[in-house]
N, C-alpha and C positions, 0 to 999 in steps of 0.2 A: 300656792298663793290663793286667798279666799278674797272674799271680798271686801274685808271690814280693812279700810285703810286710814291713816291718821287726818285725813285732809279728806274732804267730800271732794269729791271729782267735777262735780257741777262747780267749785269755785277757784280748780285747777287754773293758771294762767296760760292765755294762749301762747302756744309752740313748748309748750313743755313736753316733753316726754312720759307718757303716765302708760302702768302696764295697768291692764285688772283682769279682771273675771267677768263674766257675765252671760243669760241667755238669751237667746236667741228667740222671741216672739212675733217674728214679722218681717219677707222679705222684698220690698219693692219691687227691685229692677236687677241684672248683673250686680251691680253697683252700691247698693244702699238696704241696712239691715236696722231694722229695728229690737235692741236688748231691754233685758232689762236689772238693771242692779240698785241697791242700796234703796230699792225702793219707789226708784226711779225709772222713766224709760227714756229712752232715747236714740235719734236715730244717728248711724254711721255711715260715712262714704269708707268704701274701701280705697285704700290709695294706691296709685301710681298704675292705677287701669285706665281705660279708655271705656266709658262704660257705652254696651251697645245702644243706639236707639230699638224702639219697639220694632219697627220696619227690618230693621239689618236682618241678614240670612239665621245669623248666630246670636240675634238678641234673647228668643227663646229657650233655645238650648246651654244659655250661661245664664238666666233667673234659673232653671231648674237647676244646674249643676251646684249653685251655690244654694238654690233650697233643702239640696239633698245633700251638704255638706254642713249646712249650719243650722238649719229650723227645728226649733225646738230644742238644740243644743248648748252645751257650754260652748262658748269662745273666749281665747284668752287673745286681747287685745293690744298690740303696741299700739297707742293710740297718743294724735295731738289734738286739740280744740281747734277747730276748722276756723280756719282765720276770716272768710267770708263771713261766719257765721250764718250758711243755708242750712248746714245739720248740726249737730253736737260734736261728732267729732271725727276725726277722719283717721284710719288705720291700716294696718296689716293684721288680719284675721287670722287666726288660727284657731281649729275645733281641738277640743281637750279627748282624749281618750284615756280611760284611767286613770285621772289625775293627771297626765303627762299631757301634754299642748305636740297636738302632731309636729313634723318636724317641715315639711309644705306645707304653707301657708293657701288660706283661699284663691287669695290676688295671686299668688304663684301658680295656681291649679288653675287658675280660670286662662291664662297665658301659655304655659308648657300646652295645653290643650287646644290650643290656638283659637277659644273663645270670643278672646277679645285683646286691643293693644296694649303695650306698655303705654304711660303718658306720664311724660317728663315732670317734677313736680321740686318745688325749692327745697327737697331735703335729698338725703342721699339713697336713691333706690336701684341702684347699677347691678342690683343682683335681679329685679324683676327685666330688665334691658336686659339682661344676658341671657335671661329663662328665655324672653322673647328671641333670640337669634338661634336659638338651640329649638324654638317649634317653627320658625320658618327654613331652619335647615332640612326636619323633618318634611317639614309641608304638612303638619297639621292644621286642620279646622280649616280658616279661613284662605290659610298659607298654600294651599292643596295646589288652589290654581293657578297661583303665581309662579 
C-alpha cells in the first residue's frame, strides 16, 4: 500500500475508516506522533490507550518505547479523523518492516508491556482490553505491584 490514494486524506470525512502510509517525524508524548504524508504533516493520537502524564512512573519509559518503534519510520495507519478535532487523526499504529506492517501494533506494545492503560473509546478495541488483562495477569510494568 503506498501512499498516493484517490481522495486526499486531509478531506477524508470524519469516522471513516482510512488506512495509509506514512513517516514518522516527531514524537510528543506515549500517545501522539507526528507523520508525514502526501505532503503533508500531521499529527496522531494513538487510540484506545490511556496516555501517561509526564509525572506518571512509566510516562518516560512509553515516549521512548514508542520513539524506538516508530521515529523516523514507516507506519501504516488504521486511522479515523479525530472527532474533537485536537489532532488529525487518531489510530492504531503499526511500524512497516519490509513492506510488511508488523503484526503488534504500537498501542498493543505500549499495553502487553504494561506501559500504559487500555481507554475505552466509541469504536471497537476489545482486542487492546484483552492485551491489557493478559499484562496485568503477567504483572508487567505498571501491573507489577498490584
Amino acid at each position: 500500500m503506498g501512499l498516493a490514494l484517490s481522495m486526499p486524506l486531509i478531506s477524508a470525512d470524519r469516522g471513516a475508516l482510512i488506512a495509509f502510509r506514512a513517516k514518522v517525524v516527531g514524537v510528543r508524548d506515549a500517545g501522539h506522533i507526528e507523520v508525514q504524508f502526501e505532503g503533508n504533516k500531521a499529527w496522531v493520537r494513538l487510540s484506545g490507550i490511556e496516555i501517561p502524564p509526564a509525572d506518571d512512573p512509566y510516562g518516560a519509559e512509553a515516549k521512548s518505547y514508542v520513539s524506538q518503534r516508530c521515529f523516523g519510520k514507516t507506519v501504516e495507519l488504521d486511522a479515523r479523523k479525530d472527532p474533537e478535532g485536537v489532532v488529525r487523526f487518531v489510530a492504531m499504529v503499526y511500524t512497516v518492516t519490509n513492506e510488511k506492517r508488523d503484526a503488534l501494533s504500537v498501542n498493543e506494545g505500549l499495553i502487553a508491556g504494561g506501559l500504559t492503560r487500555f481507554k475505552s473509546e466509541n469504536i471497537d478495541l476489545s482486542a487492546l482490553e484483552a492485551v491489557q488483562l493478559q499484562a496485568k495477569a503477567q504483572k508487567r510494568g505498571r501491573w507489577a505491584s498490584e
